[in-house]
C-alpha positions in Angstrom: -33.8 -24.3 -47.0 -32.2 -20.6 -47.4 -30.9 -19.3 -50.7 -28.4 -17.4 -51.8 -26.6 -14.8 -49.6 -28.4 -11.1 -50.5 -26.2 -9.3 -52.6 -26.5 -6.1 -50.2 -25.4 -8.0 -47.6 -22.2 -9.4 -49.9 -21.5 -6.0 -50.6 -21.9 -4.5 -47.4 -19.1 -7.4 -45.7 -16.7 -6.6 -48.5 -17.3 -2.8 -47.7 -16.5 -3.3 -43.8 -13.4 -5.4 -44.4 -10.2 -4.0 -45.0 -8.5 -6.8 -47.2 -5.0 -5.7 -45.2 -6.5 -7.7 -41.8 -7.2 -10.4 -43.9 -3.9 -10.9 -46.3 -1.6 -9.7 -42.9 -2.7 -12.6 -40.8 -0.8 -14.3 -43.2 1.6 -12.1 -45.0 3.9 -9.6 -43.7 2.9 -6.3 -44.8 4.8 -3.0 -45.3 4.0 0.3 -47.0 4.4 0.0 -50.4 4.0 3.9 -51.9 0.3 5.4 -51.7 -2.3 3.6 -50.5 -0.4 0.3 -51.1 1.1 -2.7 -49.1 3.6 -5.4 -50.1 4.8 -8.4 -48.4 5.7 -12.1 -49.5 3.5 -13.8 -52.0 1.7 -16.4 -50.6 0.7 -17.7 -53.4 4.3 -18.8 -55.0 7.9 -18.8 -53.3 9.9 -15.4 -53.8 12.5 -14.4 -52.5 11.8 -10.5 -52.6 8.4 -9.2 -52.1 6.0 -8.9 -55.4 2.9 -9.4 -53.7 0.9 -6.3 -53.5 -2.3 -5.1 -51.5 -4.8 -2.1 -51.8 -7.0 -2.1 -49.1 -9.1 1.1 -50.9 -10.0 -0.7 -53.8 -10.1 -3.9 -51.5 -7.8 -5.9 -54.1 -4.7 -7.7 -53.9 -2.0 -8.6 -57.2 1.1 -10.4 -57.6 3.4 -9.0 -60.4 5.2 -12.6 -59.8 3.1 -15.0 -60.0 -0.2 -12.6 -61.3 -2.4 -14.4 -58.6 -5.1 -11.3 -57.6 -8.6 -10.8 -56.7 -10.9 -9.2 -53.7 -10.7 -10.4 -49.8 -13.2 -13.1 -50.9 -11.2 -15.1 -53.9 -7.8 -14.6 -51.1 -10.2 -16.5 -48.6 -11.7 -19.1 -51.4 -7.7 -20.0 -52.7 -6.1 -19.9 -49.2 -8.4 -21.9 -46.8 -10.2 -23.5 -50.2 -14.0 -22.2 -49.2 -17.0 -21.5 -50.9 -18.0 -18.4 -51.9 -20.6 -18.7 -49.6 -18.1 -20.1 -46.5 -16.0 -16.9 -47.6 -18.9 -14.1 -46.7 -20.1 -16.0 -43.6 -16.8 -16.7 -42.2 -15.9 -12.7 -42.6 -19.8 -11.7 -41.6 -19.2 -13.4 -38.6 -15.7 -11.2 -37.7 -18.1 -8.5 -38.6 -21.0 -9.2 -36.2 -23.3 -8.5 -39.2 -26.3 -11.0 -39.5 -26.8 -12.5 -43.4 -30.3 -12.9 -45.0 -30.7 -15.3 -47.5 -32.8 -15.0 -50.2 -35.7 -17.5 -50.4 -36.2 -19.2 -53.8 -33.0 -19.4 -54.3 -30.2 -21.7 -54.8 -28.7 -23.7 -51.2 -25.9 -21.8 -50.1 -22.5 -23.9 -51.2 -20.4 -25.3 -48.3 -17.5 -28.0 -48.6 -17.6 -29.2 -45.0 -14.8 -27.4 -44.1 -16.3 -25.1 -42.2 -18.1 -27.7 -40.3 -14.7 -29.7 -39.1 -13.0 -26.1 -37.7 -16.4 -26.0 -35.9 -16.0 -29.4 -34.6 -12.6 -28.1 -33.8 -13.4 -25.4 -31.7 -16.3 -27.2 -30.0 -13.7 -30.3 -28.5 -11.1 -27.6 -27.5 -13.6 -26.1 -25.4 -15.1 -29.8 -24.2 -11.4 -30.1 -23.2 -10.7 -26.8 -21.3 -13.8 -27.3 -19.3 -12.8 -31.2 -18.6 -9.5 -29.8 -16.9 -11.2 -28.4 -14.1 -13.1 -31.5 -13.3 -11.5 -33.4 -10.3 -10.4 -36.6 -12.5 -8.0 -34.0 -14.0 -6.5 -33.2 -10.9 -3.6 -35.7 -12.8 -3.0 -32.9 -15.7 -3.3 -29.4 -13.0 0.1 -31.2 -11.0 1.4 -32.3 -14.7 1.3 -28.2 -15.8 1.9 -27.1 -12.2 5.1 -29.0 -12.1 6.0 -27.2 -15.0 5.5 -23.8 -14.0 2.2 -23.5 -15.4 -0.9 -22.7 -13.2 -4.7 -21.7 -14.1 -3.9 -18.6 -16.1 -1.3 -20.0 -18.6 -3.4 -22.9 -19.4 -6.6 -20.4 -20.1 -3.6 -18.0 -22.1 -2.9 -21.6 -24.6 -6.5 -23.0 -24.3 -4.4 -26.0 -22.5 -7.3 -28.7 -21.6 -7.9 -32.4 -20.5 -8.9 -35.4 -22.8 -11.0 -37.8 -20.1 -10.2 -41.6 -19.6 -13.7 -42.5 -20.9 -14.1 -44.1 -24.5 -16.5 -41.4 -25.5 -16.9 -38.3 -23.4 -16.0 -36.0 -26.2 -17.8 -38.1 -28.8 -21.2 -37.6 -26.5 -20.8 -34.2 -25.9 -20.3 -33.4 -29.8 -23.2 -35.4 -31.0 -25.3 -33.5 -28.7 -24.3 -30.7 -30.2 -25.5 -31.6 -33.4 -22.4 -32.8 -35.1 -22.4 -36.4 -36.6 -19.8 -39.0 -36.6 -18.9 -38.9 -40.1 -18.0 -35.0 -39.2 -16.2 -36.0 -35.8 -14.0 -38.7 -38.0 -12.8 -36.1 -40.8 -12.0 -33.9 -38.4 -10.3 -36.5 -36.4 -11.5 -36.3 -33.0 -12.7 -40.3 -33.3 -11.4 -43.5 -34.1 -12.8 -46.3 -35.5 -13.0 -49.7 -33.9 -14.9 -53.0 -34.0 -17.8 -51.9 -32.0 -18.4 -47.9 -33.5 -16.3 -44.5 -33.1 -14.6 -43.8 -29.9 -12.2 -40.9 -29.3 -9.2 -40.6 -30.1 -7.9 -38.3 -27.6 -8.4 -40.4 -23.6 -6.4 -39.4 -20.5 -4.2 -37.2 -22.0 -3.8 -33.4 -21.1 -4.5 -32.2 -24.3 -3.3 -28.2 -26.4 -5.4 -27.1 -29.5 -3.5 -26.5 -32.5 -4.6 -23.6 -34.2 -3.6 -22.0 -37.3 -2.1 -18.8 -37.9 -5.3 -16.9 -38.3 -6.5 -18.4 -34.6 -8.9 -21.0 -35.7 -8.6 -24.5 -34.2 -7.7 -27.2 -36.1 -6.0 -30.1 -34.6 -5.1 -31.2 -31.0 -1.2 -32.8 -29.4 -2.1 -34.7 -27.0 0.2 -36.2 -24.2 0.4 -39.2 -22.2 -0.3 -38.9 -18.2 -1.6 -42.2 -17.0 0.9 -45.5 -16.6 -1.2 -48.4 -18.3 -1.8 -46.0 -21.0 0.3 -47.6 -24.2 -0.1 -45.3 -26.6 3.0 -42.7 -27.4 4.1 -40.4 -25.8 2.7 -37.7 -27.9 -0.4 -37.7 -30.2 -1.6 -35.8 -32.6 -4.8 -35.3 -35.0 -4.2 -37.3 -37.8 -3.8 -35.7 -41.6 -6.8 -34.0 -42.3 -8.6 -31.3 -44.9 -7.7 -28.5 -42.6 -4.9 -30.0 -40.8 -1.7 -30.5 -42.4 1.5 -30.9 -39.8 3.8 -30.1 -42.4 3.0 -26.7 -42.5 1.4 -26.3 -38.9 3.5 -24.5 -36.4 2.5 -24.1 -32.7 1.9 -20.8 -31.0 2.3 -19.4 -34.6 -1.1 -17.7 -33.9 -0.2 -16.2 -30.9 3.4 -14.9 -32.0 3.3 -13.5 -35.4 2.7 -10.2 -35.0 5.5 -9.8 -32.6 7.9 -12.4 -35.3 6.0 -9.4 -38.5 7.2 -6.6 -35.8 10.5 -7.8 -34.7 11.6 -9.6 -37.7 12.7 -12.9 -35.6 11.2 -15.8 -34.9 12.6 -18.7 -31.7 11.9 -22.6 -33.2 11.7 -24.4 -30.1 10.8 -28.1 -30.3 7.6 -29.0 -28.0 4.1 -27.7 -26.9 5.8 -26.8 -22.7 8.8 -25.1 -24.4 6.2 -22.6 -26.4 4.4 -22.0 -23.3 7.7 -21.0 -21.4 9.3 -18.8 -24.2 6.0 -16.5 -23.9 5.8 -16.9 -20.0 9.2 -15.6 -19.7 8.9 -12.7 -22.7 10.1 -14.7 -25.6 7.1 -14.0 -27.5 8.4 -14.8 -31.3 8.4 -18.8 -30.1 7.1 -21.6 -32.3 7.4 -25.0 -32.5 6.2 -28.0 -35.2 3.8 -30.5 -34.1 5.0 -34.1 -33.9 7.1 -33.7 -37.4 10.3 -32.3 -38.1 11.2 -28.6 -39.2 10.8 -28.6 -43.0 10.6 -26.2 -46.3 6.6 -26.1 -46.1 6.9 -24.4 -42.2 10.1 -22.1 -43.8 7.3 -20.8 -46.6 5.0 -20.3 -43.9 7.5 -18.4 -41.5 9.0 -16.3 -44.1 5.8 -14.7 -44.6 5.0 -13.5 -41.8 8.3 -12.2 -40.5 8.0 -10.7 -44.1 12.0 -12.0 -44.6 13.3 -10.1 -47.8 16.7 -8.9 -46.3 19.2 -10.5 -43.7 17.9 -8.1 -41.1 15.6 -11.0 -39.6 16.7 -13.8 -37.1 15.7 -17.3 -36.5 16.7 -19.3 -33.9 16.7 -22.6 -33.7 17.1 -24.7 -30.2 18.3 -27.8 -30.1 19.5 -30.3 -27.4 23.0 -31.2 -27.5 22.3 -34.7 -27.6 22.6 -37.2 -30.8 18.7 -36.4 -32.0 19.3 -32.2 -31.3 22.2 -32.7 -33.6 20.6 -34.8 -36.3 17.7 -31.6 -35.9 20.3 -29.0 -36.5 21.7 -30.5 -39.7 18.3 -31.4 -41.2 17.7 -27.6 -40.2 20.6 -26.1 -41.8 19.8 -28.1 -44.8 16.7 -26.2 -45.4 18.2 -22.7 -43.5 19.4 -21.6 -46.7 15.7 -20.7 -48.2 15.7 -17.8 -45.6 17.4 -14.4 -45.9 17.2 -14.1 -42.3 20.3 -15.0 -40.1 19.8 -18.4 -38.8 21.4 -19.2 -35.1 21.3 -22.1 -32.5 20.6 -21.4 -29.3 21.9 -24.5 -26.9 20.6 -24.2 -22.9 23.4 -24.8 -20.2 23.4 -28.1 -18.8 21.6 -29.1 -21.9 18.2 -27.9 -20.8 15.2 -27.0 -22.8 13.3 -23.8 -22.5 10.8 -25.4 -20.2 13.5 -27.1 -17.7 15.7 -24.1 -17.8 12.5 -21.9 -16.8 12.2 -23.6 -13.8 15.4 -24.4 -12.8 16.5 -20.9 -13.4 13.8 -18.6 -14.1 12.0 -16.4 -16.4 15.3 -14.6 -16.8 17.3 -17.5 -17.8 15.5 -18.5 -21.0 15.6 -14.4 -22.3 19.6 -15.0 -21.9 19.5 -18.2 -23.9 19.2 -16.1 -27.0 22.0 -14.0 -25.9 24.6 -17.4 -26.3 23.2 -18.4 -30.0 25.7 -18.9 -32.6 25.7 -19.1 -36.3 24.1 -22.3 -38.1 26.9 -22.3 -39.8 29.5 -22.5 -36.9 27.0 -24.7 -35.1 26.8 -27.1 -37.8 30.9 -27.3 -38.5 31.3 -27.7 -34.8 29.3 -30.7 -35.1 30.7 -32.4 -38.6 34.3 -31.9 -36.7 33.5 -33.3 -33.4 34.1 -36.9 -34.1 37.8 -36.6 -35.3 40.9 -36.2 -33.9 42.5 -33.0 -34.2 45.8 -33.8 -32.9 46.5 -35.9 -36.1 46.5 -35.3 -39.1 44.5 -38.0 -40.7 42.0 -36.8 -38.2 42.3 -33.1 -39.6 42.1 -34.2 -43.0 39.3 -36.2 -42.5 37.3 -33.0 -40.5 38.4 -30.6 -43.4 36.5 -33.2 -46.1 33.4 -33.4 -43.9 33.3 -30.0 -43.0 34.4 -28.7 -46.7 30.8 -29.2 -48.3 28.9 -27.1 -45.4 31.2 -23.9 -46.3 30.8 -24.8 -50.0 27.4 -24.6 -50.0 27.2 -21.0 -48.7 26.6 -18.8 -51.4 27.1 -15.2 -49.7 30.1 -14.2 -51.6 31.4 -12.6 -48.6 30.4 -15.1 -45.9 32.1 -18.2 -47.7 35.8 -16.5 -47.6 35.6 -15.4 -43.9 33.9 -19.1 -43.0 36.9 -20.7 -44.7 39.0 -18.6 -42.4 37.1 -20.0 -39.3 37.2 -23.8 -40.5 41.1 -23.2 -40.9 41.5 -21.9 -37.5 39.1 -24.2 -35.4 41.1 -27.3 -37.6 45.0 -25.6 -36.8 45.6 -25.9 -40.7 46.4 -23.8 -43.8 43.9 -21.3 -44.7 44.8 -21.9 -48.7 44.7 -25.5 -48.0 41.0 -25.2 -46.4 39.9 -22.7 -49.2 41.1 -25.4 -52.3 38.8 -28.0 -50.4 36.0 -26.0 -50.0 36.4 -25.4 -53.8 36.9 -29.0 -54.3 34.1 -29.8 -52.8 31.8 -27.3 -53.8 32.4 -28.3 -57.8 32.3 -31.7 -56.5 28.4 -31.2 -55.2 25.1 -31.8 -56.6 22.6 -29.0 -57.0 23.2 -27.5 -53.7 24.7 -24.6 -55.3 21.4 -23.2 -57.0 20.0 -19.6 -55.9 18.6 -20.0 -52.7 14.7 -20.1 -52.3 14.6 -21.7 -55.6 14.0 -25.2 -54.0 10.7 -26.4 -54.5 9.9 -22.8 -55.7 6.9 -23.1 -58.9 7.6 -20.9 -61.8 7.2 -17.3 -61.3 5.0 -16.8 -64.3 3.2 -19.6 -66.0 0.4 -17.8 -68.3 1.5 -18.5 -71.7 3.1 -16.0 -74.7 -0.1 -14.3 -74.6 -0.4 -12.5 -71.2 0.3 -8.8 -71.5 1.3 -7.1 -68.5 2.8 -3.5 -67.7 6.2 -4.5 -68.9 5.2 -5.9 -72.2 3.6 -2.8 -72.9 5.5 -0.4 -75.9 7.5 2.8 -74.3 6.3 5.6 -75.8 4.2 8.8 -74.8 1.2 8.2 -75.8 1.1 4.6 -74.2 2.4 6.1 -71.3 0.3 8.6 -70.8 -2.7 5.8 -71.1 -1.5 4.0 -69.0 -0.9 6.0 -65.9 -4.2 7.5 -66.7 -5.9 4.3 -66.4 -3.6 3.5 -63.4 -5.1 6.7 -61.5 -8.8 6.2 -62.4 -8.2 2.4 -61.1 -6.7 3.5 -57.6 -8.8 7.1 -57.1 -11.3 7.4 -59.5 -13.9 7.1 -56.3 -12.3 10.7 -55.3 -12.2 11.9 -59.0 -14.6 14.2 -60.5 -17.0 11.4 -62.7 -18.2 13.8 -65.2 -13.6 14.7 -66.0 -13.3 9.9 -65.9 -16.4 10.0 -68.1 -14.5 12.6 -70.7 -11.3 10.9 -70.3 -12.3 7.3 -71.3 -14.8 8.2 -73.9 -12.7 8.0 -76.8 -10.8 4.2 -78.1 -7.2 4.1 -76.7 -4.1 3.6 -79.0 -3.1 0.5 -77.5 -5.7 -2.3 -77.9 -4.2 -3.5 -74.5 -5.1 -0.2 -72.6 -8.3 -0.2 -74.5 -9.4 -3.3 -73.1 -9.3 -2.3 -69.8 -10.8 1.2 -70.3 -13.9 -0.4 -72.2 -13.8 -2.3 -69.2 -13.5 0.8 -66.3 -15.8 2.6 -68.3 -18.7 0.7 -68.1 -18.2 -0.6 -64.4 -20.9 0.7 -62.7 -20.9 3.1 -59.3 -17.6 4.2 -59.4 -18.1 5.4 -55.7 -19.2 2.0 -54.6 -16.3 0.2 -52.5 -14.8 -2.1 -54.2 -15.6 -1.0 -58.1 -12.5 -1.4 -59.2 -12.0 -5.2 -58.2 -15.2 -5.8 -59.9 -14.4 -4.0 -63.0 -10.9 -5.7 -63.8 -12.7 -9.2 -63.2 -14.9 -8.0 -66.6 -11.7 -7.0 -68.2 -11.5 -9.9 -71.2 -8.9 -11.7 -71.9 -5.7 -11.9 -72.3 -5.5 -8.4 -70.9 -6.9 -9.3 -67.1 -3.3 -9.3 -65.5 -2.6 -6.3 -66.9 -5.8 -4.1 -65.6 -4.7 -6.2 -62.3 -1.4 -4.9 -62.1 -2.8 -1.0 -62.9 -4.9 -1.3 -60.5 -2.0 -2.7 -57.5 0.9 -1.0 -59.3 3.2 1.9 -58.0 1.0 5.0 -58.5 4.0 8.2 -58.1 2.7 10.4 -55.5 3.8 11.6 -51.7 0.5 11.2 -50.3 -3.5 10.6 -51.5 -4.4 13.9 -52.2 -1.7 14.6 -54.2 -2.7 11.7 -56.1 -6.0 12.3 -56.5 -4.6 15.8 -58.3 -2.1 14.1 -60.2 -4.7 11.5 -61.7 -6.7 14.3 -62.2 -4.1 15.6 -64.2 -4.0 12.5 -66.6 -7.5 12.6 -67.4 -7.5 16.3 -68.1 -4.9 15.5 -70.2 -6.5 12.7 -72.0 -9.4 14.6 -73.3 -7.2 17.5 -73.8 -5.4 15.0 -76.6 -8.9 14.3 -77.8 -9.4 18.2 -78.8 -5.9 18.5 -80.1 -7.0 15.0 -81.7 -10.3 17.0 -83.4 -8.8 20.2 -84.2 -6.2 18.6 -86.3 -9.1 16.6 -88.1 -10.8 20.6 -88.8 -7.8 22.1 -89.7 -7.2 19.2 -92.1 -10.9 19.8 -93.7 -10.2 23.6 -93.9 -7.7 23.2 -96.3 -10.3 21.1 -98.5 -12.9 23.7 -99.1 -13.7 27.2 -100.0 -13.0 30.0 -97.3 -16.6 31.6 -98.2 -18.5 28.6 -98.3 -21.0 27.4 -95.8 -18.9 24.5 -94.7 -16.0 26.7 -94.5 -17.6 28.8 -91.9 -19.1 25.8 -89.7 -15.9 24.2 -89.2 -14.1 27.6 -88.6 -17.4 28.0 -85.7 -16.4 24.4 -85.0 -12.9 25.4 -84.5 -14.0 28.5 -82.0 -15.6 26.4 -80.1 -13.2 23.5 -79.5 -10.7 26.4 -78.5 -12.9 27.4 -76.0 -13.8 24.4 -74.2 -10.2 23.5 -74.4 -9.3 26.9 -72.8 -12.2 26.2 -70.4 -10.4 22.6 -69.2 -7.1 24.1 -68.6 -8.3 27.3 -66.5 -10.4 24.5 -65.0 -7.4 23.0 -63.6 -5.7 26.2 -62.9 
């Protein structure tokens, strides 16, 4: 059996990745100051950006929560891998070939990587099953929906066959085994053994937002088939409809580009969003829009400012409407502008596509509304606005929705609307709202705090860059520590190797140069990561935070001089540091004496090699 992974080859992965591919299939990145990204945290809920990146050193840090590490521990926490999954998984993206090292311990796997296999093996059983003439069935099913050969290829759209077990066959003679087919939820169990789960059904693979199949919705073709409509994978390790979003894969870096993002509600209505140029469309899988998918979303649209858009479409019957308010209940979390987006006649995406064309589903987002309007539209509907019981009675169920909005200058200009769409006093509509809003629960907390964790949970004892004392001297450590962290692979080694020889004032600082100091190959990629994973405790976060923090410069080479700077000055403060010390012991002996004339040679000589540093930096 193979051993462990070669450490070469650990290296050499970690060297060829840039840890911003990674975290931005995910997260939302923007440019962040030199050599630095920020986006979302996807590690805690925020609701402005703390999560930082630096692909040079290959690290990531989160001044929120103080999650960090390399590309690998981001894998290992995200998609809960091994180690070992970790390098193979970004190996592969690589094209580089692993050797193992014989003797040596079983590489570690969970099994995960074994179900998104499975995964990726059925959605390719299915594609090729929908060219097979039993399929004819699901061809007219997509054809009569606008779809011909090349969308289906474009969505990996495929065919689930009548039979009990044609998947099930064509996996296990693959190698993979029916416990493996089960977790991953391809097969059922029944009385007489596994069969599949997915039969006669035309059949789209779910992936997630990094492209890698792991589920299936499945729907109904055949008459005497009884099952619903719609089926999905069941809960599994990797598959988790709560936070799964349809076509997420295929439109976030359009939704990261253009800031919006289109919540449609089926698998068709994805497909004819992108076929018509609405390429920010989503869509949840057989579960409603929740607070897990908004987490999900906001990261990737990186949504820390009301510049972004989501729209939601709903249909204008009793169920779209129950949608939109369970929607607007949860709208709040975003700082994006949420809309709703009804079709004429009540049609969906996919009907309006072919009933109208390409060009009428672009101009369904040109007749969205506010939530807000949408959902007050709808909490008025039922009464009569010709009386006034039926007035009053709109005004106390509409009250709580413009209560709860917390935009200090939406809620005043929303009571305004509510007073004109009822025909009643705006002063009477504003003392409701009021009412109301004093009258409600805990609705009007800051928004995003909903299920949010605590933003920092690490005990009295965690020392970080804020905690740190303001003063010169701590200063100047610190930013000098900050450059070696970020540039010290550009930096002369023999200047870092002055700099850090000497203790630091601050025992905090010092940690982490003992630390830096010692790492070893300061021009090997990804040094830096490795040397504040030595740093001991409790001063870990802090080396983390040098190392992703703000360095002040306009580009890298004027940071490179800059850090220079700080460690010239650092050992400049050491001479300054000795010369005091001689001209102390001057004083404490005789002129003439031998000792009097070494430390005055002493002196000489420390004046020189101070003169020497600054005309070096001249």
């Amino acid at each position: 059996m193979a051993g462990r992974i070669r450490q070469a080859d650990v290296d050499e992965v970690k060297a060829r990745t840039n840890i911003a591919d990674i975290v931005g299939e995910r997260v939302a990145l923007k440019s962040a100051g030199v050599g630095s990204l920020k986006g979302l945290c996807p590690f805690h809920d925020e609701r402005s950006p703390s999560f930082n990146v630096r692909p040079q050193a290959g690290f990531y840090h989160c001044f929120g929560c103080g999650e960090s590490g390399d590309v690998y521990s981001f894998l290992r926490a995200m998609d809960h891998v091994t180690f070992t999954e970790a390098v193979e998984r970004l190996a592969g993206r690589i094209g580089l070939t692993l050797h193992y090292e014989d003797g040596g311990a079983a590489p570690e796997h969970t099994g995960r990587a074994r179900l998104y296999a499975a995964n990726a093996a059925a959605a390719e059983f299915f594609r090729g099953q929908l060219m097979t003439p039993e399929a004819d069935i699901a061809r007219r099913f997509l054809g009569q929906r606008g779809f011909d050969a090349g969308a289906a290829g474009h969505f990996g759209v495929g065919y689930a066959p009548k039979g009990w077990s044609g998947m099930h066959s064509a996996l296990r003679a693959q190698g993979y085994t029916d416990e493996e087919l089960s977790s991953a939820g391809l097969v059922s169990q029944g009385q007489r053994g596994v069969y599949d789960r997915f039969r006669g059904r035309v059949v789209w693979p779910i992936r997630d937002v990094t492209g890698q199949v792991i589920g299936f919705g499945a729907r109904r073709l055949y008459d005497d088939d009884n099952g619903p409509k719609y089926l999905n994978t069941p809960e599994t390790t990797i598959y988790k409809k709560a936070q799964v979003l349809y076509g997420l894969d295929l439109a976030k870096r359009d939704v990261s580009r253009e800031h919006r993002v289109v919540v449609v509600e089926g698998y068709t209505d994805v497909m004819a969003c992108h076929l018509a140029g609405i390429t920010t469309a989503i869509a949840t899988c057989g579960t409603a829009f929740g607070s897990d998918h908004i987490t999900v979303l906001r990261r990737v649209m990186g949504d820390d400012s009301t510049a972004g858009e989501v729209v939601f479409t709903f249909d204008p019957d009793a169920a779209g409407q129950k949608a939109a308010l369970r929607a607007f209940a949860d709208a709040k979390r975003f700082n994006a502008q949420t809309y709703v987006a009804t079709g004429p006649e009540g049609l969906d995406p996919c009907d309006l596509r072919l009933a109208r064309g390409d060009g009428a589903v672009r101009a369904l987002l040109e007749t969205k509304v506010p939530m807000v309007e949408f959902v007050l539209d709808q909490r008025i509907s039922g009464y009569d606005l010709a009386s006034v019981e039926g007035r009053v009675g709109a005004l106390r169920t509409a009250a709580p929705v413009v209560a709860e909005l917390r935009d200090p200058l939406l809620q005043p200009e929303y009571v305004r609307v509510l007073a004109r769409r009822l025909g009643m006093d705006t002063e009477d509509v504003r003392r409701e709202v009021e009412r109301a809003g004093r009258g409600g629960s805990r609705r009007d907390a800051a928004p995003g705090t909903q299920n949010a964790g605590p933003a920092v949970d690490d005990g009295a004892l965690r020392v970080t860059l804020a905690t740190l004392p303001r003063s010169p001297e701590v200063g100047l450590e610190r930013d000098a520590l900050m450059g070696v962290l970020q540039f010290g692979h550009r930096m002369d080694a023999t200047l870092v190797e002055r700099a850090l020889e000497l203790p630091f004032r601050n025992a905090a600082l010092d940690a982490v140069r003992v630390a830096v100091r010692e790492a070893p190959g300061m021009q090997r990629p990804g040094w830096s990561a490795d040397a504040v994973a030595t740093v001991r405790e409790p001063y870990r976060s802090l080396a983390a935070e040098l190392l992703a923090g703000d360095f002040p410069a306009l580009n890298d080479d004027a940071a490179v001089t800059s850090a220079g700077d700080l460690a010239r000055r650092l050992v400049l403060r050491r001479f300054d540091r000795e010369k005091a010390e001689l001209l102390g012991a001057i004083q404490r002996v005789p002129a003439a004496s031998e000792e009097g004339r070494s430390i005055r040679l002493r002196l000489r000589e420390l004046d020189a090699r101070r003169q020497a540093l600054v005309d070096e930096a001249s």
